[in-house]
Phi, psi and omega in degrees: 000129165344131151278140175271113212328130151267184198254139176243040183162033161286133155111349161221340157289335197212165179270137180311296191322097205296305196319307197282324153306284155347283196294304156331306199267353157293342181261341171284327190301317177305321195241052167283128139356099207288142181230142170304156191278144174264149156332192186254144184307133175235326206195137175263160169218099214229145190282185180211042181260166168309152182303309173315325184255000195194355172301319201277014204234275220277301180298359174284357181264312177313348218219009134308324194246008173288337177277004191238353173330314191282327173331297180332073197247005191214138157232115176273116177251145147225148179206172178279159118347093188245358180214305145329095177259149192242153127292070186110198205247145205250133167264160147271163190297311190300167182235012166199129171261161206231152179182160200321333200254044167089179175270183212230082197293167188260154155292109155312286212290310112047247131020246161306316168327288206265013177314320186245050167242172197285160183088335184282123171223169162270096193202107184285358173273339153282348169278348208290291197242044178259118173261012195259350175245304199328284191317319199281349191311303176333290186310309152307335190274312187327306191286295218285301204067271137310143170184173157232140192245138194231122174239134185211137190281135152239114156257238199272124179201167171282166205274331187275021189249324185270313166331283196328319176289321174333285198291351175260011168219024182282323143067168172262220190276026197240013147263145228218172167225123210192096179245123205267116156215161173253186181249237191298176177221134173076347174311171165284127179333303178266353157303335202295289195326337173277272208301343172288328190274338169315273199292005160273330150285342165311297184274342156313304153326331171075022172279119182276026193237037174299158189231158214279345172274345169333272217217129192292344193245012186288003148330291196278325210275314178293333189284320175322307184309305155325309175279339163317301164337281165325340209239342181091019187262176171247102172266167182232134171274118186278275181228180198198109177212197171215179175256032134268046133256010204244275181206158190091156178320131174255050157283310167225138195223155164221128200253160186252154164208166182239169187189140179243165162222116177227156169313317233248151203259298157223177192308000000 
């Protein structure tokens, strides 16, 4: 039997601790940045820095999507690659991730969906310490409750390589889409700040040509833009910050944004 991932930055992006994690992540969700109500969800964009810089940014996508919850029975996470480098995008091996607030069984079937398509390889070592899909795990088990997960490291591939997976697991509304990235890194607060609202129009735009000092997830974030485009969703900007508004110095700073993608033109 697999062995199952255990989490690797519980206790220093987030709290180990299920009590003290729980009573956290109820307090970002309460006091997210408030959004009108939105259409049905198909997919998110959400940041992966420690909760002190950037939780209070990504719940405002969560907790958009908390009254759409019970639909939800599948979740596709993508995110980058910070330690690992993959040729394409690496699924895992294991049949469960594991956090604080319990485990996460993976979509077999999933899985096995998109085995033979380019790029997709099986490889549990990019996943082993990789914080950029682990962080978002709270917030979903918060919200979500029951799901099944299907997580995948993207490295270097085309963004239409990423479309390609998208599109043999995109399915109806009891799937869910989830691209964990953050934006620039290290700037001066208001260079962050210009060049961040840049690419946020970018992606409001539905431009798929994002670049990687945008946004460290601009891979999984171009291949969305793309199916987004195809599909007909609508994003929306939840919120927008950086962590000198969140916590830290604003000499270099990093920035975040949340995003909803829904069918509907309006609420």
């Amino acid at each position: 039997m697999p062995v199952p991932r255990p989490t690797a930055v519980a206790g220093l992006f987030y709290p180990a601790d299920p009590t003290e994690l729980r009573r956290e992540l109820r307090h970002y969700l309460a006091n997210a940045a408030p959004v009108p109500h939105l259409g049905a969800i198909k997919a998110l964009v959400v940041p992966h820095a420690g909760y002190i810089y950037s939780a209070a940014v990504a719940a405002a996508a969560y907790s958009a999507l908390a009254p759409q919850a019970a639909r939800i029975r599948r979740v596709i996470l993508l995110g980058p690659t910070h330690r690992v480098p993959v040729h394409g995008m690496a699924v895992p091996a294991t049949d469960t991730f594991l956090s604080p607030l319990g485990p996460i069984p993976l979509d077999q079937a999933a899985r096995q969906a998109i085995a033979d398509l380019p790029g997709v390889v099986v490889d549990d070592q990019p996943h082993a310490r990789e914080h950029a899909l682990e962080v978002q795990l709270p917030f979903l088990q918060t919200v979500l409750g029951s799901f099944e997960l299907l997580p995948l490291a993207v490295g270097h591939c085309p963004p239409e390589t990423v479309a390609a997976v998208l599109e043999r697991l995109w399915d109806g509304d009891d799937t869910l889409i989830v691209v964990s990235s953050d934006l620039s890194h290290y700037l001066p607060y208001p260079q962050a700040r210009r060049q961040d609202e840049a690419t946020s129009r970018q992606v409001l735009a539905l431009d798929a040509a994002l670049e990687h000092d945008q946004a460290c997830g601009a891979t999984p974030l171009n291949g969305l833009l793309l199916q987004a485009r195809r599909h007909g969703l609508v994003p929306r900007l939840l919120d927008l910050r950086n962590s000198g508004d969140t916590a830290g110095s604003r000499e270099e700073v990093v920035g975040y944004a949340a995003f909803a993608f829904t069918p509907e033109t309006t609420p």
